[in-house]
N, C-alpha and C positions, 0 to 999 in steps of 0.2 A: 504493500500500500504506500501511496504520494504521501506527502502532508496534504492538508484540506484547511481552505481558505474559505469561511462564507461572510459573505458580503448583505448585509441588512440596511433597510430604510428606515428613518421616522421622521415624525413629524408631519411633513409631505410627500405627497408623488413628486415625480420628476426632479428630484432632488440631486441627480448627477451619481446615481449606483453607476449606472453604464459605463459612464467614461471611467469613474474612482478605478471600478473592476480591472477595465482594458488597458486602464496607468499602470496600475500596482503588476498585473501580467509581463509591462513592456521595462518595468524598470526590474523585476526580478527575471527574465528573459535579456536585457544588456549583461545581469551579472550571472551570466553562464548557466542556469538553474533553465532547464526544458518546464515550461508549462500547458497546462490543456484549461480553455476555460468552458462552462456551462451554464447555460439561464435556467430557471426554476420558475416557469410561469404560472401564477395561480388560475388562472380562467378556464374555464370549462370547454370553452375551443378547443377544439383537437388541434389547430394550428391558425393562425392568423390569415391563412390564405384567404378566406372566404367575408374576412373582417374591412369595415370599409377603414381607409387611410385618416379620415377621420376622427375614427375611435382610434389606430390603432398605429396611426404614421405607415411607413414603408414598409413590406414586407420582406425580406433580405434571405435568397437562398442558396443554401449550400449545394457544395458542388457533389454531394448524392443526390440533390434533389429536396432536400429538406424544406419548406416552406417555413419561415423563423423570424423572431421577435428581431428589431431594427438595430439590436444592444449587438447580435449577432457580428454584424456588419462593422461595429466600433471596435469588437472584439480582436476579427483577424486583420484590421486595419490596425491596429496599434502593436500586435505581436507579431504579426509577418507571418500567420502562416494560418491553412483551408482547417474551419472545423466541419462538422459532418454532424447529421439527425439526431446521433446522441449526443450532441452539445444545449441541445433543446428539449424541456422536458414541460408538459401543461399537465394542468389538474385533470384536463381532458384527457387525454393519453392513458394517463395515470387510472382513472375512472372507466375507460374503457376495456384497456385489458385486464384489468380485474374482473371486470363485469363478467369477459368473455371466457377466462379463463372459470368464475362459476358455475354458466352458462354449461361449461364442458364437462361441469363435475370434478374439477380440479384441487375444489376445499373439501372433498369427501361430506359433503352436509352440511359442514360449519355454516356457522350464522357470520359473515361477512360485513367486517367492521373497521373506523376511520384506523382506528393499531390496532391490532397489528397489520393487516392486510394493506391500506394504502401506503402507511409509513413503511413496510415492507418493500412495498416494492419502487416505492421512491428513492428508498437506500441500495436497493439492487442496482438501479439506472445510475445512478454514483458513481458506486465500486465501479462499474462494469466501465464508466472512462475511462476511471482512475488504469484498471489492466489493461485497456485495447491500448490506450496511449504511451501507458510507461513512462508517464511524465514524472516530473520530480515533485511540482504543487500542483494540485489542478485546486482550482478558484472558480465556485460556486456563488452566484449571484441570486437574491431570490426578491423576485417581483413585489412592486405594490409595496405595502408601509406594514411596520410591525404594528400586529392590534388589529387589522384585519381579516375578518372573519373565515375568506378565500381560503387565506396562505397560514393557517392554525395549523393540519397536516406539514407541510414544507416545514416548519419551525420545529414542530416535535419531530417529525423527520433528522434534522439537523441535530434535535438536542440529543437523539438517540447515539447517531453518530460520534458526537464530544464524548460520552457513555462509554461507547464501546472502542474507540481509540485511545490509544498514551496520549497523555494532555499535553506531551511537546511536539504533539502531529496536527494537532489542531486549533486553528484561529479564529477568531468571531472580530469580524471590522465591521463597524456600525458608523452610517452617514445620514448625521441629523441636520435640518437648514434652523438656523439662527434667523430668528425676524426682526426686526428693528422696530419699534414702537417711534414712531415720526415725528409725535407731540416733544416726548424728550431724547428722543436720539438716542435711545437704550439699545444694544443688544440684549435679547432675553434668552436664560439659559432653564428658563422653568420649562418649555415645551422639548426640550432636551432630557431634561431629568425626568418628566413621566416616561418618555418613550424610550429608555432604558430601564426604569422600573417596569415598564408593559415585558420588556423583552427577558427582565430578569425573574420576573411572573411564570416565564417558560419554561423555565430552567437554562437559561442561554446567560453568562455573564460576558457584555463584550472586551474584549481585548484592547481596540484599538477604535478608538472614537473620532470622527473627522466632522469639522464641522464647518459645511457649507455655510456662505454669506455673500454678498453683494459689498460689503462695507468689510475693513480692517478690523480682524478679529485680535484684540490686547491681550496678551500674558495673564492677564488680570482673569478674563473668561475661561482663558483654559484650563488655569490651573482651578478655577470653581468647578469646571465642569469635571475635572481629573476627582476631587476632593468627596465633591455630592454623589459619583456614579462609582466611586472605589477603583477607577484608574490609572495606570502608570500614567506620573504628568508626562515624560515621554509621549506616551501613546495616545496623547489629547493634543493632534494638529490641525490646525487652522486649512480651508481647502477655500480662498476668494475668489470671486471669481478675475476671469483671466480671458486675455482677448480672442485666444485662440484654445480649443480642447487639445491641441497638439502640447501647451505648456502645460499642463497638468502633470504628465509624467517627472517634469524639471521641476516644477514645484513641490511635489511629494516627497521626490529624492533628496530635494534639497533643505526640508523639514524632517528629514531623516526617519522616513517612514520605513523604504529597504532598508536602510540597518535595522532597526528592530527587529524588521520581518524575520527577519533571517537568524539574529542573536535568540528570537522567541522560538525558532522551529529546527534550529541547531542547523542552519543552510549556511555554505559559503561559499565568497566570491564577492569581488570588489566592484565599486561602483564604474560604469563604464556607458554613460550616456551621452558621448561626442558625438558619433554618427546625428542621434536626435536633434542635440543641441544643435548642431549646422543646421539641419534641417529646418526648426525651426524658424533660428536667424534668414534663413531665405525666405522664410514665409514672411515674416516681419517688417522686411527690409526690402518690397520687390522694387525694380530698377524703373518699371510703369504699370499700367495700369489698361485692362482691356473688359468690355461691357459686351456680357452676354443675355440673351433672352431664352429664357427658361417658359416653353408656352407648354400649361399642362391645365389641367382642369379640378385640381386639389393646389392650387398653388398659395392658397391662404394658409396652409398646413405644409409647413417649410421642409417638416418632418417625413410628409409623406412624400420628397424626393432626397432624402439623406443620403444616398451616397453617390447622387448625381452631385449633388450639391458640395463635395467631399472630394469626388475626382475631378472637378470643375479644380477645384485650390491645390491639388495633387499638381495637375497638369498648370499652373498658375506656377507654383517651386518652379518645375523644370524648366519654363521659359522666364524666372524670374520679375513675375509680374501679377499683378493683382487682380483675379478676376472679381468683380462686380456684376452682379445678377442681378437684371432686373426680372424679376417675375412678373408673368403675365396669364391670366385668364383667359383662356383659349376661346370662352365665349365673348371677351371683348371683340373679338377678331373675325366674330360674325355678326357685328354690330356697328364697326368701324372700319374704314379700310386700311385695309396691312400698314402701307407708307404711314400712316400718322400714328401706329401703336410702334410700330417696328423702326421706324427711324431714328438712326445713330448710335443702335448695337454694330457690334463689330463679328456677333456668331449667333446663330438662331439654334437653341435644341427642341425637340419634343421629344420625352421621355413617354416611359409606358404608360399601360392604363387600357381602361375597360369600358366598354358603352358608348352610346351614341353621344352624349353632352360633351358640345365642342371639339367636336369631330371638323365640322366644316373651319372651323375658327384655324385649326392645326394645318389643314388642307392651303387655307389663304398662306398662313405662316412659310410652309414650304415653296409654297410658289412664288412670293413675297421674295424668299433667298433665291432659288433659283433666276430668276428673272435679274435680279439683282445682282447677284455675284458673289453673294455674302455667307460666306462657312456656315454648314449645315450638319449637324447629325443626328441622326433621328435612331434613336434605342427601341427598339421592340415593335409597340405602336405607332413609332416616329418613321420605321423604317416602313411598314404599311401605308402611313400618309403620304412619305415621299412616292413609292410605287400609285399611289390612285392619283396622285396631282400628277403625275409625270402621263399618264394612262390619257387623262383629261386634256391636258391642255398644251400639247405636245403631241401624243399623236393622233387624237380627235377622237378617244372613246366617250364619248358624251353617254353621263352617267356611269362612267366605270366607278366602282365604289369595293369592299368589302365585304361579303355576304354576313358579318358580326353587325353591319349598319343595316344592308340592304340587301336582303335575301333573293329579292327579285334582279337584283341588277343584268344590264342589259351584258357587259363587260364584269365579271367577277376577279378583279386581277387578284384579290386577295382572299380565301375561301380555308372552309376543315378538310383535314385530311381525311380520304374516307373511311376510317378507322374510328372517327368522331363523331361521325353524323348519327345526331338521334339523342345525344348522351345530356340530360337534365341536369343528374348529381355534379355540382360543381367543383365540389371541395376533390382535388387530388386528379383531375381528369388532363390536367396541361401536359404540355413536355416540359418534363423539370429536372434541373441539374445541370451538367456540363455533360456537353456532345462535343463531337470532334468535328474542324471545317480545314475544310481544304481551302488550299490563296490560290489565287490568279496570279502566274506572275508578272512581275513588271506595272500589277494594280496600287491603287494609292491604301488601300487594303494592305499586300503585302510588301511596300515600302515602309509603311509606316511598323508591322508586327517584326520585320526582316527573317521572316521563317518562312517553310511553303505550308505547313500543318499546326491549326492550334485548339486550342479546347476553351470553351465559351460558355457561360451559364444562361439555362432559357427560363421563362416562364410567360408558355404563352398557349395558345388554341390554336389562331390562324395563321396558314401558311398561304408564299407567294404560290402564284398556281402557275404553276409550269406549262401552261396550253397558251399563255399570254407571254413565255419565255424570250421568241426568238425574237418578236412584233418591238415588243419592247429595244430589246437589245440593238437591232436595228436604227432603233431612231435616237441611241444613246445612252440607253440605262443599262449598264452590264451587271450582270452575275458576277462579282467579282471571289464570294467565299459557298461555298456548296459544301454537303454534308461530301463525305469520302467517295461515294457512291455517285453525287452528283443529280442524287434526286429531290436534294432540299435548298434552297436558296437560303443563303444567312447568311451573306452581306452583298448589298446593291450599291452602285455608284455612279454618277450622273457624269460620262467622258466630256473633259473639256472645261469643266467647274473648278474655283481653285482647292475648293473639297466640300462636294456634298456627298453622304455617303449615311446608309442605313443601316444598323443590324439586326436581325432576328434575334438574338439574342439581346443579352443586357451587360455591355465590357464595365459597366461603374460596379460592381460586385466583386472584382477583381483589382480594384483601384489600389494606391497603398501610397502613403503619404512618403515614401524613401522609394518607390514602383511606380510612380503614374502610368494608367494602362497608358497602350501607344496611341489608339486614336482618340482618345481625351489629349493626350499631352502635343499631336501633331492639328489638331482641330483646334486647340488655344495658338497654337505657334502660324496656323494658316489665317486666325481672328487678329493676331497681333498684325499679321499684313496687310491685312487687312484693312487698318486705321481708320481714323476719322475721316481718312480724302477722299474714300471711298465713294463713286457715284454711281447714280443709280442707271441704267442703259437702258437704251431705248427698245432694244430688240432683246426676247429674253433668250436666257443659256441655252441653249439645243447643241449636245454635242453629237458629234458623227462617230458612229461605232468603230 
């Protein structure tokens, strides 16, 4: 067995578990220590897939296929490396195969109850990373705030675990936010001190107390807070906040959180967070500054494109430069025309997504670029819209559309595989995970990956339809990436454009803040040429195959 790091809330949601988690992972991962991390979601969802962005931000999947909570995505972004379905665990899951497994007669009759049977096999799902990975820590994250009713299983879960481990294998980090009372400019450390008496209620005493704030947390607070909850003043550090979640890792470090860790779990290995530090300093420091549009139809929910939004500043490092995001509502864009939403970006994206709303809006978007000249790429859904504008208005399929729009269309350039047709049940029904695509070469595709063959994560229904393959290509939109086989289109490219270019897939899942995927980092660097002097032409881009 690893050691075991769990990671708890109070006070409030959204309190910054995710990033604390994927800091504490990347700075114990600088000092040589292999880790695995896991989420622990309370909800009864069997997986967020089916949940709107809404409720529930980005859905972020592994590369088995895993449909998984957004923290996911922070996770193997801050530690550099692919986690997999068992990094992901809901009450849902957890509630099902039990069911199923009584269903089979599996309890011999027992009466099937919250312990042992769920804590059971909550602890099962644990262990069983802790062996597949062989990692040295893995670090457990658990959704939602201590004291709700959800996550009561997960907690006794966890207390079980402290129980049945040596107490130098296991850690309890607890991150409460600090409020500020405005009338006198108090930090308060009372909503701290219940929600460590909630957690001590459990059997859970934390180890290591972090205490988010907006405002400069004084010596004076921590050591109250160390005092009131019975912990090491050491292990009461201040976590402010910070311009970028990239400085989190150098702040933790630097408040000497990896030493502890490591002096409390008998781990060693010296601090070693250069690489980062640079990294950061480039983000901090960029040399200019380049203005993207981000047109999607949850864009009030900044969250539900997090790791567009993430390989955007990815690819921002590598060209030394500051991307700025305007977001845009794809339904403005069928309500105004392009030029007055869309004028004086320097890159247009449409990222994924589901449904008819603002569909048409994304359509203008695209051809708004095309026409113009203006770097383009379209992820998933984006690469469908570029394929139906290119269809339309280019080579005169009047009404080509996507049968997920328009079932009836005259031109279906975008349609189900027919493996799909008929299927209602949504949850679990996409291609999901990483598949493998073949490059074109000498495409702006395989300039930019510089390989011929690479592996890409989907999550999607429709595909381009291969009976509109060659019409297309003819009049300039190439196949540039195909399944091995050559019977699947995953990435389209408009010849002659200085980069517009689509994929079936989703390359921001793969992003990495020391990794910018390549067409995020070569579609910033084709936006930065883009510049201001950019003008709009008269005649739009049609390129010759």
């Amino acid at each position: 067995m690893p050691k075991f790091i769990f990671v708890t809330g109070g006070v409030v949601s959204s309190v910054g578990k995710g990033i604390t988690t994927a800091s504490l992972g990347r700075i114990l991962k600088s000092r040589g220590i292999s880790v695995s991390i896991q989420k622990l979601d309370p909800y009864l969802n069997v997986d967020p897939g089916t949940m709107s962005p809404y409720q529930h931000g980005e859905v972020f999947v592994t590369v088995d296929g895993a449909e998984t909570d957004l923290d996911l995505g922070h996770y193997e972004r801050f530690i550099d490396q692919d986690l997999t379905q068992a990094s992901s665990i809901t009450s849902g899951q957890v509630y099902r195969n039990v069911l199923e497994r009584e269903r089979k007669g599996d309890y011999l009759g027992g009466t099937i109850q919250q312990v042992p049977h769920l804590t059971n096999e909550i602890k099962s799902r644990i262990y069983n990373v802790a062996e597949v990975t062989q990692c040295e820590v893995l670090i457990c994250e658990v959704g939602g705030t201590v004291g709700d009713i959800e996550g009561e299983t997960f907690i006794e879960a966890i207390r079980q675990i402290r129980h049945e481990q040596p107490r130098d294998t296991v850690l309890s980090v607890h991150v409460c936010f600090l409020p500020m009372i405005g009338a006198t400019g108090e930090l308060k450390t009372k909503p701290t001190q219940h929600s460590v008496r909630e957690l001590r209620s459990k059997g859970i005493q934390p180890d290591v107390i972090l205490l988010r704030s907006d405002h400069t947390v004084s010596r004076d607070i921590s050591e109250k807070v160390a005092l009131f909850c019975d912990v090491d003043p050491r292990a009461v550090i201040p976590m402010e906040t910070v311009a970028s979640i990239y400085e989190v890792p150098l702040l933790l470090e630097e408040r000497g959180l990896g030493d502890y860790v490591i002096e409390r779990l008998g781990l060693h290995g010296g601090r070693d967070l250069a690489e980062w530090r640079e990294m950061v300093q480039k983000l901090k420091h960029p040399a200019g500054a380049v203005e993207i549009a981000v047109v999607g139809k949850y864009v009030e929910l900044h969250d539900a494109y997090m790791s567009v939004k993430e390989s955007l500043a990815h690819a921002g490092i590598a060209n030394s430069v500051d991307v700025d995001i305007r977001w845009i509502h794809a339904e403005t864009l069928e309500a105004r025309p392009a030029a007055d939403v869309l004028t004086g970006v320097q890159g247009v994206i449409v990222p994924g997504g589901f449904g008819e709303r603002g569909w048409e809006g994304k359509v203008a978007a695209a051809r708004w670029a095309r026409e113009n000249r203006v770097p383009y790429l379209g992820l998933c859904l984006g690469m469908q819209v570029m394929v139906t504008e290119f269809a339309r208005n280019v080579c005169g399929m009047k009404g080509a559309n996507t049968t997920e729009i328009d079932p009836e269309s005259p031109y279906p350039v975008i349609s189900l595989l027919d493996e799909q047709q008929g299927i209602t049940n949504k949850g679990g029904t996409m291609r999901l995970g990483a598949y493998p695509c073949k490059l074109i070469p000498g495409s702006l595709a395989a300039r930019a990956y510089a390989t011929d063959v690479i592996s890409e994560r989907h999550r999607h229904r429709w595909e381009f339809n291969n009976a509109y393959r060659e019409v297309l290509a003819a009049a300039g939109l190439n196949a540039s990436g195909t399944s091995p086989d050559g019977s699947l289109v995953e990435i389209s490219e408009v010849a002659g454009h200085p980069f517009m270019l689509g994929t079936q897939f989703h390359p921001e899942l793969q992003s990495r803040p020391n990794r910018p995927h390549p067409l995020f980092r070569d579609f910033v660097a084709a936006a930065c040429l883009q510049g201001e002097s950019a003008a709009p032409r008269d005649e739009p881009a049609v390129a010759t195959a």
